[in-house]
Structures are given as C-alpha cells and as structure tokens.
SERO-4910 file (N, C-alpha, C, O; in steps of 0.05 Angstrom, whole numbers):
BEGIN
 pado doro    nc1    nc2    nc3   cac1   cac2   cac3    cc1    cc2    cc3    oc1    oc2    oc3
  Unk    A     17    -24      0      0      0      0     18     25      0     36     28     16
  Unk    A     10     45    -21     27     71    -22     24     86      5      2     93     11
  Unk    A     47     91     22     54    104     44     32    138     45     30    153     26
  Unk    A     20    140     70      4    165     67     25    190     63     48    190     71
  Unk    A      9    213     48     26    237     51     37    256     68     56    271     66
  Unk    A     19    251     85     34    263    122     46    252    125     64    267    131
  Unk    A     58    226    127     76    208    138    115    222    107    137    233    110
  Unk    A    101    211     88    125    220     76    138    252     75    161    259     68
  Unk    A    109    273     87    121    302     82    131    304    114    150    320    116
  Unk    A    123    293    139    125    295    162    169    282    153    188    298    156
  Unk    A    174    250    141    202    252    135    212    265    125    234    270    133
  Unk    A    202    278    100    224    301     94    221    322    108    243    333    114
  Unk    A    207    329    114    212    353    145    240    347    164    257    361    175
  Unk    A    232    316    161    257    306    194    290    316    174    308    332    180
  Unk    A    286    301    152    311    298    137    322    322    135    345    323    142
  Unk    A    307    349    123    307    373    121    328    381    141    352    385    137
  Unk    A    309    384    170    323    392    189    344    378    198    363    388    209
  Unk    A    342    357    193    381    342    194    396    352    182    419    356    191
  Unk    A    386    363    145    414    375    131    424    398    145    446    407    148
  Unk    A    399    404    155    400    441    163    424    444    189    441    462    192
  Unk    A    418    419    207    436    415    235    459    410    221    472    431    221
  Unk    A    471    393    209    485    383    200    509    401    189    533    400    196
  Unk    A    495    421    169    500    441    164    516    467    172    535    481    164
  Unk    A    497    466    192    507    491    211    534    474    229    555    486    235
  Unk    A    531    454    234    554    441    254    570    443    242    589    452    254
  Unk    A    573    436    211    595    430    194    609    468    195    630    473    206
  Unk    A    593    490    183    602    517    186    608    521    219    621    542    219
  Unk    A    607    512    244    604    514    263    646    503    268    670    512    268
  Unk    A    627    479    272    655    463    280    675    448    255    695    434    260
  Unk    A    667    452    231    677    441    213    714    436    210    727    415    208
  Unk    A    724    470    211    752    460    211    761    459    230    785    462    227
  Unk    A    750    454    265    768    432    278    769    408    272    787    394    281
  Unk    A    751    399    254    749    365    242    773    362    238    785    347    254
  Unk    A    786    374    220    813    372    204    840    368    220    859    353    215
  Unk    A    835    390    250    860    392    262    860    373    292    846    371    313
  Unk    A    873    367    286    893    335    308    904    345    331    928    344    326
  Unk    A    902    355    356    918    360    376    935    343    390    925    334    410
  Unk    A    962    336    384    976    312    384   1012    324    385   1029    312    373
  Unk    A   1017    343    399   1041    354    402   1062    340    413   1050    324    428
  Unk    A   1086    336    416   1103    317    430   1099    327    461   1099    351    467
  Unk    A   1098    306    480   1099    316    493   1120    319    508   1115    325    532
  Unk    A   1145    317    503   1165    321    516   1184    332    480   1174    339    459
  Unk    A   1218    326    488   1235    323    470   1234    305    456   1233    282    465
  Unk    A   1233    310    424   1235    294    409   1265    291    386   1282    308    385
  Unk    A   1267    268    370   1302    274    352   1299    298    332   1317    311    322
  Unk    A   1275    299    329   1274    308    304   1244    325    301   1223    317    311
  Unk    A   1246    353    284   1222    361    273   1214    361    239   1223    378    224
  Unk    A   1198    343    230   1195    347    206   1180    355    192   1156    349    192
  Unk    A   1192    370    176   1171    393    160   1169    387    128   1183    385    108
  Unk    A   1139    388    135   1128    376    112   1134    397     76   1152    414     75
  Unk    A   1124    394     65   1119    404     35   1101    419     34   1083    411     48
  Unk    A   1093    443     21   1072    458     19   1077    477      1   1100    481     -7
  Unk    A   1055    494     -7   1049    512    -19   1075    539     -5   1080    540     19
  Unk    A   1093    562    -29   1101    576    -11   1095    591     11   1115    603     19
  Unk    A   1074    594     25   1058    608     44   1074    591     65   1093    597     78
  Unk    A   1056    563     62   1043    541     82   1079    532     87   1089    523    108
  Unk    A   1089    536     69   1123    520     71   1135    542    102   1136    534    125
  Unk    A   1141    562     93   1144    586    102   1133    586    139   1146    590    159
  Unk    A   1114    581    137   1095    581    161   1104    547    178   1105    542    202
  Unk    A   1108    536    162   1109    504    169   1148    515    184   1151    521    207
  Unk    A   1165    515    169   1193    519    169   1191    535    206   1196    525    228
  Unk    A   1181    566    195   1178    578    227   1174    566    249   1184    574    270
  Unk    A   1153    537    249   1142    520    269   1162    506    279   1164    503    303
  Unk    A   1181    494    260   1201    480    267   1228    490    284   1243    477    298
  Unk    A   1230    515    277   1252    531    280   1249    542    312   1265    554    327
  Unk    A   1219    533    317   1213    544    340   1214    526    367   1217    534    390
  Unk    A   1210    492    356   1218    474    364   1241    478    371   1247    483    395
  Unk    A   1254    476    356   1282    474    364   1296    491    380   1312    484    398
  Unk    A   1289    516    374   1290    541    389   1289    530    422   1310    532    435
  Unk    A   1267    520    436   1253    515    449   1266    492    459   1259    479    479
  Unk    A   1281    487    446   1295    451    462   1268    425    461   1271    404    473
  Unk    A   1245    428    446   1226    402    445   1241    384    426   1239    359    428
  Unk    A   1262    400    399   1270    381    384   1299    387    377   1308    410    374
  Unk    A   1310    368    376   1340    371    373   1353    376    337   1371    390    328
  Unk    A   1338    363    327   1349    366    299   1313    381    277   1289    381    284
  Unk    A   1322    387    261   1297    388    235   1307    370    215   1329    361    212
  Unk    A   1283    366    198   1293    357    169   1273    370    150   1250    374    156
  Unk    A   1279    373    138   1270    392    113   1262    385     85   1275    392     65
  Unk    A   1231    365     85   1225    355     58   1224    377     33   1210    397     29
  Unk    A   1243    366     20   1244    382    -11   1249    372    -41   1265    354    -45
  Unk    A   1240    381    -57   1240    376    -86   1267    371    -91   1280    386    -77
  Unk    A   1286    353   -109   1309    356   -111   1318    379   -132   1342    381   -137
  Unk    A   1302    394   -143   1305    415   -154   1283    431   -170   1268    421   -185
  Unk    A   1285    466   -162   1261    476   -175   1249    473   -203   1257    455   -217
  Unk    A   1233    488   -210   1220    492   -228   1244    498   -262   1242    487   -285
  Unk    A   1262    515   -253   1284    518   -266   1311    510   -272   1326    520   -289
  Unk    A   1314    486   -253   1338    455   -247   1357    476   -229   1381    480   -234
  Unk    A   1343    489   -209   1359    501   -186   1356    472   -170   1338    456   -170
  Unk    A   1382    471   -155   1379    457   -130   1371    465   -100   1382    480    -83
  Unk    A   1350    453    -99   1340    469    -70   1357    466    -42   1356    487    -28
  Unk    A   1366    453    -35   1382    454     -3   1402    475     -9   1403    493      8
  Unk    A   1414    476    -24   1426    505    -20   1414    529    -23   1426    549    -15
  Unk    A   1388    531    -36   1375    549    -40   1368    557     -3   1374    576     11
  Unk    A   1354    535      3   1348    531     34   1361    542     54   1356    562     68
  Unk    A   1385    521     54   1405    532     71   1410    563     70   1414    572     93
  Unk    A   1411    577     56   1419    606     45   1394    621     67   1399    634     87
  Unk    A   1371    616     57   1338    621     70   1347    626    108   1347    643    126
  Unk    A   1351    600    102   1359    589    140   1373    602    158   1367    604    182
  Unk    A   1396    612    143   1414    625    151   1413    654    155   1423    669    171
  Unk    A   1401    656    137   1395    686    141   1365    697    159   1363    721    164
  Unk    A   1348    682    166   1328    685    174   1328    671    204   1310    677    221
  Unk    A   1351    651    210   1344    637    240   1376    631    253   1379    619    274
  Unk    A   1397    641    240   1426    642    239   1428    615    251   1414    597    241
  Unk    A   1444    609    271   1459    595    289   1435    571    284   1445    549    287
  Unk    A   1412    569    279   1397    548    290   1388    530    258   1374    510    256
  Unk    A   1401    546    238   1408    532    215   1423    506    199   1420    495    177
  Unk    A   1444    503    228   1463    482    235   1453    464    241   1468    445    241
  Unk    A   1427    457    247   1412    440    261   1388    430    240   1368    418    247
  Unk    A   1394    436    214   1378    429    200   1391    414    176   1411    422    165
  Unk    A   1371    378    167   1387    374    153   1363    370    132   1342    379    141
  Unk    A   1361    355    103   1340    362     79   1346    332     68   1367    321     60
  Unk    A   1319    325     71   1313    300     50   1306    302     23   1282    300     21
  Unk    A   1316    305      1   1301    308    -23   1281    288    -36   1284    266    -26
  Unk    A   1264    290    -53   1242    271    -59   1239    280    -86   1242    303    -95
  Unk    A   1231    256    -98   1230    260   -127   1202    282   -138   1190    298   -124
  Unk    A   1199    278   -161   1178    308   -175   1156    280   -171   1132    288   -170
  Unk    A   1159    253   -169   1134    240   -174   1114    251   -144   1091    259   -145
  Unk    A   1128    249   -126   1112    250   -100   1099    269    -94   1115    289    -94
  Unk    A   1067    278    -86   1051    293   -101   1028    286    -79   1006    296    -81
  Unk    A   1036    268    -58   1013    266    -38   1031    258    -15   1054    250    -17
  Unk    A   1015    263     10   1020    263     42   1021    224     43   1008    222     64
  Unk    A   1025    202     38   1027    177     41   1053    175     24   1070    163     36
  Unk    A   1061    184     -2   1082    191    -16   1098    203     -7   1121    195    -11
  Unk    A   1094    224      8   1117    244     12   1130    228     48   1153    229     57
  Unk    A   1109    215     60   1114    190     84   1139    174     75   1162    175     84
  Unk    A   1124    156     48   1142    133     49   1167    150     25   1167    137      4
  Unk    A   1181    166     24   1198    178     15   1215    189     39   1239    189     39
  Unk    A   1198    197     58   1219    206     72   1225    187     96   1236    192    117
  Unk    A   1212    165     86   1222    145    115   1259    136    119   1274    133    139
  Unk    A   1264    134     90   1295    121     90   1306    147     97   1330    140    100
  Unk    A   1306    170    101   1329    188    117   1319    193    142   1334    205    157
  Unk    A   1292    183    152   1296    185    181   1298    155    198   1297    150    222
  Unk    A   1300    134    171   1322    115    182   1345    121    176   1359    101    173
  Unk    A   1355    136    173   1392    139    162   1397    153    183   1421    150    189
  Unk    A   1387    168    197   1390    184    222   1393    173    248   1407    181    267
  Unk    A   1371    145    245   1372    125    274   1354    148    293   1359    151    317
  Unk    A   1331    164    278   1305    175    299   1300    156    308   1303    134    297
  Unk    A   1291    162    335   1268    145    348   1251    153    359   1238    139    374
  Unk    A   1245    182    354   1218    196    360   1220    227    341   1239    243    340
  Unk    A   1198    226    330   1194    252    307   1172    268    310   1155    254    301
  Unk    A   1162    289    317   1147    309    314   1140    315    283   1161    320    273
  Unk    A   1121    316    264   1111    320    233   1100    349    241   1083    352    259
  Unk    A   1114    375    221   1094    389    227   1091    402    200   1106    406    181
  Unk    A   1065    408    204   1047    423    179   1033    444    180   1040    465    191
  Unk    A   1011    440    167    992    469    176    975    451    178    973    430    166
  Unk    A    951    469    208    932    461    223    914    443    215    906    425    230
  Unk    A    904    446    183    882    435    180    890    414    166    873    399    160
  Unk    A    918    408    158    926    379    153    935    355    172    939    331    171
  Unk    A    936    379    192    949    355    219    924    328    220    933    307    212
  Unk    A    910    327    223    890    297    226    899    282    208    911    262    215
  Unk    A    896    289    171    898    265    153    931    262    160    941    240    160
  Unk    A    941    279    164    983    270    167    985    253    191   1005    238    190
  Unk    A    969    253    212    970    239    233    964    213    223    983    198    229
  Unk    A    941    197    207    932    176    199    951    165    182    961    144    190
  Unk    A    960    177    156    975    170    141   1000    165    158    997    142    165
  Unk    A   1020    174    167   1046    171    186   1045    147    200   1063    131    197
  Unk    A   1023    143    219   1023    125    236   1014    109    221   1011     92    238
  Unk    A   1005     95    196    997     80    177   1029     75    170   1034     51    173
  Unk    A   1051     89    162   1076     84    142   1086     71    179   1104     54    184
  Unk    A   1076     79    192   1102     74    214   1091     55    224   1082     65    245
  Unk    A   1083     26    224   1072      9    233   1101    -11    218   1108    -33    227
  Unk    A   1114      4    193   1133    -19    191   1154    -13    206   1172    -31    205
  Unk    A   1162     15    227   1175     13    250   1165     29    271   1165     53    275
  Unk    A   1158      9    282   1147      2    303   1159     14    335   1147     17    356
  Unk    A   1185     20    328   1202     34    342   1200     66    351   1204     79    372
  Unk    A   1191     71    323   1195    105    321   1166    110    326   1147     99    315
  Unk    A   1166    139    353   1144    147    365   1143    173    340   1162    187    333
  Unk    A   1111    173    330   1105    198    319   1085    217    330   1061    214    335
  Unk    A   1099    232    331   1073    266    333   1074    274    319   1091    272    302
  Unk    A   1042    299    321   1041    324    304   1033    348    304   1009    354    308
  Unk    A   1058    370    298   1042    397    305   1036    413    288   1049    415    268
  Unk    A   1017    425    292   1002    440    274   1006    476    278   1004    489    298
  Unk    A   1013    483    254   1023    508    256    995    530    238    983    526    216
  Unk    A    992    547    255    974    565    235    980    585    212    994    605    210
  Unk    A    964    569    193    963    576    162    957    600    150    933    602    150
  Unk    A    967    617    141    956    641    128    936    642    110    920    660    105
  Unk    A    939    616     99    921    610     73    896    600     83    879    599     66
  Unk    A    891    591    105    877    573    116    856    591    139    865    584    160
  Unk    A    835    609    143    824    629    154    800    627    163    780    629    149
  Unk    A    802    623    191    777    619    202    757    647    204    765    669    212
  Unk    A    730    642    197    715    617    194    715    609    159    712    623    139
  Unk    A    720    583    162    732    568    135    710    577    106    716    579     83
  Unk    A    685    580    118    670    587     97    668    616     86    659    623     64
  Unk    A    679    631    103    674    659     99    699    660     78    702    683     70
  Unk    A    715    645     67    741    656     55    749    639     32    760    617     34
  Unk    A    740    656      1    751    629    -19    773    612    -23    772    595    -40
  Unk    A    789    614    -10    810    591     -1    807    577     14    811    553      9
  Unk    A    799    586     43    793    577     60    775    541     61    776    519     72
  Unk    A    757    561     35    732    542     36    743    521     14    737    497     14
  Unk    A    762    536     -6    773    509    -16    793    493    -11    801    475    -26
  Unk    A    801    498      6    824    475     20    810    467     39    827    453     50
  Unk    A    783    464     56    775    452     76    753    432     63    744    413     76
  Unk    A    742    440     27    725    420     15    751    403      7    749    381     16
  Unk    A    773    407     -6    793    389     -1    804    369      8    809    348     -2
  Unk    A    807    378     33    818    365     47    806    350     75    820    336     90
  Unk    A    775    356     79    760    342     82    751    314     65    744    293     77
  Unk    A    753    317     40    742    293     22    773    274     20    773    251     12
  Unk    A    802    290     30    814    268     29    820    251     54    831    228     55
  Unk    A    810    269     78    808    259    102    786    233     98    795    210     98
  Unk    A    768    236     96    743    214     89    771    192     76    784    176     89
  Unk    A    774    197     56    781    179     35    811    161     52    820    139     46
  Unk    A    818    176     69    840    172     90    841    151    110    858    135    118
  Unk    A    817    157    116    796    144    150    787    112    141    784     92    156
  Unk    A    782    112    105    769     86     93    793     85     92    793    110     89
  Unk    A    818     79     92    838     66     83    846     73     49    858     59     33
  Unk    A    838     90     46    856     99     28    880    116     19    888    114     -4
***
C-alpha cells in the first residue's frame, strides 16, 4: 500500500532539518574536524617539515625553527624537491633562507630530497622514511599546517607500523592561507572542501 502523505512530508521535514543541523555544525565546528591535537609531549630527535604551498612552507619551516628554538626538538629535516621549477637545486637554496632568517639554529637542519613524482601526504611518508632511518630517529614530531594535521596523523602512523620503534607526533602550525571561519574565505573554503574529502578517503583506508 502507497505510504500516506503526512507520513512521507512529516520525513522530509525530519531529513530537512538534519541537513540544516548538519550544516550549521559543519560551518560551526567544521575546521576543527581537520585539526589533530597531538604535540610531543616532551623532546623529540627530530622536527619534520612537511611540503607545501610557498605560504604554508614558510609558516610550516617557522614552526620547526621554533621547536628547536625551544629545546622540544633537537634536529629538523626539511622535505624538498630535488630541484626547482628551473633545475635550481634546492638545499642550497634553503640553507641560504635558514641562515639568514634563523642564523645559528640553521646548523641544526638537515634536507631530504624527494622525487617530482611524489605529489601526496602517504608519498611524501614513504619517501621520507629512509632518511629518518639513516638518522637512527626514534621519535619525530611532523609538522604542517593546522588543517592537515589529522589526515598527516593517519597517514604517518599507517607508514610507521613498519617501524614500530619510532614514536610519531604532530604539530600543527597556523596557516595564512587557511582562515577561520573556513566558509567565509575562498580559499579557506577550498582547502577545507579538499581536504575534508581526502580525510574521508584517509579514515576508509585509502
């Protein structure tokens, strides 16, 4: 028997107001979804700083520099392209950066390069695992910007299950590009539809 019409307009009423809640929670609380509170909690060997956009690089680099500053981490490492856009080599480009912007605490930084294929956060993991086995870490701090810390947390501890040894954290540094409230700001809002759908895609195991 076809279902009465109060009954089906009374569900979409319910459904309605679910998108509507839903909705607002997501503009509400949406980009803490993203961010992981997971800082070392003591000293760690190492701070590693991820890849990013020049903003987010920039912002990510300062986080680390601040670690160390700070005595939480004794060394950095510095994921980078093995060379720019123009067949510059970047660690010396770097180093140059470092030195002039954080002096003395430049010494303390050393640079993994990674090929042009690697192009995602599980890639740019298992690329930089063989130099922080060549180092003999046994505990690393990952740091990025805020709203990547959750999926970098999943992915990491996913690559590091084949050592088992090495304790990982992650800190999350605030993004320029990245501006709360996430919807109010066309970047904002497109790096958080982003990087929400790869979080999902993260959480299923992918």
């Amino acid at each position: 028997m076809p279902l009465p019409a109060s009954f089906l307009l009374r569900s979409l009423l319910w459904l309605l107001a679910a998108a509507v809640v839903i909705a607002l929670g997501l503009l509400r609380w949406g980009g803490s979804l993203l961010i992981a509170s997971n800082g070392p909690p003591g000293q760690v060997d190492a701070a590693i700083v991820l890849q990013g956009s020049v903003v987010a690089e920039k912002a990510r680099v300062a986080g680390a520099m601040d670690l160390l500053r700070r005595g939480l981490a004794d060394r950095a490492l510095l994921s980078v392209p093995k060379e720019s856009y123009w067949g510059q080599s970047i660690p010396p480009l770097a180093r140059s950066f470092l030195q002039q912007n954080y002096g003395d605490l430049a010494s303390r930084v050393d640079f993994c390069e990674t090929d042009a294929e690697v192009n995602s956060t599980i890639q740019e993991a298992q690329a930089l695992s063989p130099c922080i086995q060549q180092h003999r870490w046994r505990s690393i701090v990952i740091v990025t910007s805020n709203y990547h810390t959750r999926r970098a947390q999943i992915l990491w501890r996913r690559i590091a299950r084949q050592n088992p040894n090495l304790g990982i954290w992650v800190e999350g540094v605030t993004d320029p590009e990245f501006k709360p409230p996430w919807w109010r700001h066309r970047q904002s809002a497109k790096i958080w539809l982003t990087e929400a759908s790869k979080l999902v895609w993260a959480m299923l195991g992918g």
